[in-house]
C-alpha positions as CSV (number, residue, x, y, z in Angstrom):
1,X,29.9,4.0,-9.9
2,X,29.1,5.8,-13.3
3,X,25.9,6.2,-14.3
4,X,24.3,4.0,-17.2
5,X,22.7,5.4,-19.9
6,X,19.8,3.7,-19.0
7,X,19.7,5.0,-15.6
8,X,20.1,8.9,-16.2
9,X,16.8,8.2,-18.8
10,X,15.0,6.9,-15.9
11,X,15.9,10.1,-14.0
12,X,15.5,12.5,-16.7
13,X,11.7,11.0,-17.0
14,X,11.3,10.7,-13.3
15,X,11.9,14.4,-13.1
16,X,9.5,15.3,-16.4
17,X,7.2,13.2,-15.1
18,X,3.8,15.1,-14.0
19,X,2.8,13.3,-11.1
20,X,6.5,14.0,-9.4
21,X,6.2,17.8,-10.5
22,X,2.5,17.3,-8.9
23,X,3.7,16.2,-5.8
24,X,6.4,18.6,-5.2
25,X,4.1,21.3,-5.7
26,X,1.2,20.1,-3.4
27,X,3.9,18.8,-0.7
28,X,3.5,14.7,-1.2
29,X,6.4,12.5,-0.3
30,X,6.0,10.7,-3.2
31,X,4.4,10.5,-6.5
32,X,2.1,7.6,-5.4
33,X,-0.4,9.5,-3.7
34,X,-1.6,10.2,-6.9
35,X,-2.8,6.8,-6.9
36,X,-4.5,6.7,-3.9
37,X,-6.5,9.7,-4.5
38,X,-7.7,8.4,-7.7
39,X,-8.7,5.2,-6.4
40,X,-10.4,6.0,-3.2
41,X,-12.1,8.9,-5.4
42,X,-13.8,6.2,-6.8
43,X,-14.4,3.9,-4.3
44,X,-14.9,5.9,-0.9
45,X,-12.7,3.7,1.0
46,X,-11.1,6.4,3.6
47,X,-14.1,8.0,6.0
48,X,-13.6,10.2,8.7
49,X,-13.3,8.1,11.7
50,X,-11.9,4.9,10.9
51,X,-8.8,3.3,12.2
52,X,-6.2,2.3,8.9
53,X,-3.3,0.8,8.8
54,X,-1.0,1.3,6.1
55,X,1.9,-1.6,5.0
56,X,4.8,-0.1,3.5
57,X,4.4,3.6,4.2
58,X,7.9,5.0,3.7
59,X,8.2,7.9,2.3
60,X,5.0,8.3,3.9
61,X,2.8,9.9,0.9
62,X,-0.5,6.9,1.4
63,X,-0.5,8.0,5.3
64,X,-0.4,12.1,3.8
65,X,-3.5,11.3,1.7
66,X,-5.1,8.8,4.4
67,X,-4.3,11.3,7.4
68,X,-6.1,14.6,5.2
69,X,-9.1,12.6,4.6
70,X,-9.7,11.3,8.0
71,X,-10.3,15.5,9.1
72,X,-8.4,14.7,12.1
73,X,-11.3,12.1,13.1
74,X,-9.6,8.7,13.3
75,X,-5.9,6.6,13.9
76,X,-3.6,5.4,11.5
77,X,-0.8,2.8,12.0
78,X,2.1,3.0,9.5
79,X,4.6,0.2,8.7
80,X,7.8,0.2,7.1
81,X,11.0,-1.6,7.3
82,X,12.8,1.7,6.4
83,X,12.4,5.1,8.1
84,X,9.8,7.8,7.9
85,X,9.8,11.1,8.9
86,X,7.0,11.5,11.0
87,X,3.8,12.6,9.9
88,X,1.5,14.2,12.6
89,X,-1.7,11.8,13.1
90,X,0.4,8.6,12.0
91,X,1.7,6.2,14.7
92,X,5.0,4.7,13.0
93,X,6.8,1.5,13.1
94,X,9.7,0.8,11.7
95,X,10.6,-3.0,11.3
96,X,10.2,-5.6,8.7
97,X,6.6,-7.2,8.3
98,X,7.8,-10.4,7.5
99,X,9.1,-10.9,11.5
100,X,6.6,-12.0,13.8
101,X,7.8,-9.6,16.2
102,X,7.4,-6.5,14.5
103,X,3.6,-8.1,13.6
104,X,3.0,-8.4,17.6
105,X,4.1,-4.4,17.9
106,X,1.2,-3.6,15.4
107,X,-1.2,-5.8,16.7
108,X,-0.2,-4.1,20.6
109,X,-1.1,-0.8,18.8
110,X,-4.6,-2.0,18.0
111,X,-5.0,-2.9,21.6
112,X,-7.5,-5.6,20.2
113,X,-9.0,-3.1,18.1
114,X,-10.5,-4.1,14.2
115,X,-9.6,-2.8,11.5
116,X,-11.3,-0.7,8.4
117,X,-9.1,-0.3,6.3
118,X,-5.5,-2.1,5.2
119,X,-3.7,-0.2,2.7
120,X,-0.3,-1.6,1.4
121,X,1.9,-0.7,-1.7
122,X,5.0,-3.1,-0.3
123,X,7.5,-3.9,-3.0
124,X,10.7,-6.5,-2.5
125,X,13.8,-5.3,-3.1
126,X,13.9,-5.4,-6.9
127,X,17.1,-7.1,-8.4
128,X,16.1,-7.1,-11.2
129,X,15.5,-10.8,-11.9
130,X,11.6,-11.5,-12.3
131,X,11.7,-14.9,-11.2
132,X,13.7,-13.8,-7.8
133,X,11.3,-10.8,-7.3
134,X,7.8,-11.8,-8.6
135,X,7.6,-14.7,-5.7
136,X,9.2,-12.4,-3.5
137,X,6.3,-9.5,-3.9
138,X,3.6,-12.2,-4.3
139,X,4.7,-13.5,-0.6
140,X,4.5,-10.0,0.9
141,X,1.1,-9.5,-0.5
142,X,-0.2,-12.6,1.1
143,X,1.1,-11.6,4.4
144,X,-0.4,-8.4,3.8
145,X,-4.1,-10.6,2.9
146,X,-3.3,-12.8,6.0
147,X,-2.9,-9.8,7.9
148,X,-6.2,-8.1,6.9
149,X,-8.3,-11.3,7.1
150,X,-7.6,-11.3,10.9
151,X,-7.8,-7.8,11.4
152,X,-10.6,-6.2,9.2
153,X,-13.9,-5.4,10.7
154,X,-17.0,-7.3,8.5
155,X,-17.4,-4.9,5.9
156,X,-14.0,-3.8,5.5
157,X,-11.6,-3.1,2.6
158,X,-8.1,-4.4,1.7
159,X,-5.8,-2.2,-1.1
160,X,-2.8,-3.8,-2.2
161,X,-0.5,-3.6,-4.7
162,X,0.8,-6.7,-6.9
163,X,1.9,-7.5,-9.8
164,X,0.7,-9.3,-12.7
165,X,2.7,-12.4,-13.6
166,X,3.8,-15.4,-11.2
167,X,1.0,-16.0,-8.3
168,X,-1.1,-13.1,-9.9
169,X,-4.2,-15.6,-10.0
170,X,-3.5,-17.6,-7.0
171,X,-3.5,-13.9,-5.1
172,X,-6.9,-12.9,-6.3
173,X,-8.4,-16.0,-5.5
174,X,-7.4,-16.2,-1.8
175,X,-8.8,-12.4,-1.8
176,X,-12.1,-13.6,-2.9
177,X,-12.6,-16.0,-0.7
178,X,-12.2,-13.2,1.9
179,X,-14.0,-10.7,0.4
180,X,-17.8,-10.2,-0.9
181,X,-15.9,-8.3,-4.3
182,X,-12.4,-8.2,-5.8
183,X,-11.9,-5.3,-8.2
184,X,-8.6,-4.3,-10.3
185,X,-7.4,-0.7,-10.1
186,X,-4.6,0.7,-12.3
187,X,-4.5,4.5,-11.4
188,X,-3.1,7.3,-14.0
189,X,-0.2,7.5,-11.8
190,X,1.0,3.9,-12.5
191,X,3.6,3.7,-15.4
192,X,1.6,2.4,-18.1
193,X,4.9,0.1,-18.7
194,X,4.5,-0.9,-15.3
195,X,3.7,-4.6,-14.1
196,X,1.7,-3.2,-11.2
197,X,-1.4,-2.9,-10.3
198,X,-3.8,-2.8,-7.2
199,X,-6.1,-5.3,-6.3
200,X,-8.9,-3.9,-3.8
201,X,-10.6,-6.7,-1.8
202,X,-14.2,-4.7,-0.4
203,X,-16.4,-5.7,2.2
204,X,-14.8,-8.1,4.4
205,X,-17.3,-11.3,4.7
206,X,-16.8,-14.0,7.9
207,X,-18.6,-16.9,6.1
């Protein structure tokens, strides 16, 4: 198929961009661990010794950032429904998250265990259409909340990208009735002309 117009711009940015050029250099999968850097910078969410899961994790570039900051102290479980290379220190399942099956593997790998931290930047499919994909992302995200509000330890944190538009407000409320605070992050590394942003639902309450 020959290339649109529209697409090689895409690719000539992708490759000018600074974060991609950032992340070859320093050996990320992907440009997006740029955001998570810059977000749990400033809101010390990864500690050495926790146990993190991570929703979505192909390429793999959150679980790089989560593994380095755990210093070898702690376990991360990674989801995706496609492949990942492995990463030493990451325990990897490949599957969708939407099958309760696949679910029942990560919960085995917990053995019963709770959660700290849940990070997730899941995205659909994209076709393109917002009213096909906006309910489509806004669903993952609240299996990704469902997931954490049975999982997290009191006190933990949930990080999870969504974007704004259909179900936007009816995500954050369910997150604060979860959590004590529900803050917005939009990290340097997110497109300014993108819809997304990441929600971050701190200190898990059980009221």
């Amino acid at each position: 198929m020959k290339r649109t117009r529209t697409s090689k711009g895409w690719m000539q940015e992708h490759l000018n961009d600074e974060f991609v050029k950032r992340a070859q250099r320093d050996g990320y999968r992907a440009r997006a661990a740029y955001k998570l850097m810059e977000i749990d910078d400033k809101d010390k969410l990864i500690k050495p010794g926790m146990t993190i899961v991570d929703l979505g994790s192909t390429p793999g570039s959150w679980s790089q950032v989560a593994v380095q900051r755990l210093k070898g102290q702690g376990h991360i479980i990674a989801l995706d429904l496609l492949e990942m290379a492995p990463i030493p220190g990451v325990d990897f399942i490949q599957g969708d998250f939407r099958e309760e099956s696949v679910l029942a593997k990560l919960e085995e790998k917990l053995k019963g265990k709770k959660i700290d931290l849940v990070i997730a930047d899941m995205a659909p499919n994209i076709s393109g259409i917002s009213s096909v994909d906006q309910p489509n992302a806004a669903y993952l995200t609240e299996l990704a909340l469902d997931f954490s509000l049975q999982w997290l330890k009191p006190g933990g944190n949930f990080l999870v990208k969504v974007f704004i538009g259909t179900g936007f407000e009816e995500i954050v409320r369910d997150m604060r009735g979860g959590f004590e605070k529900v803050v917005t992050r939009k990290p340097k590394a997110s497109r300014d002309r993108s819809s997304e942003v990441y929600l971050l639902g701190m200190h898990r309450n059980l009221e």
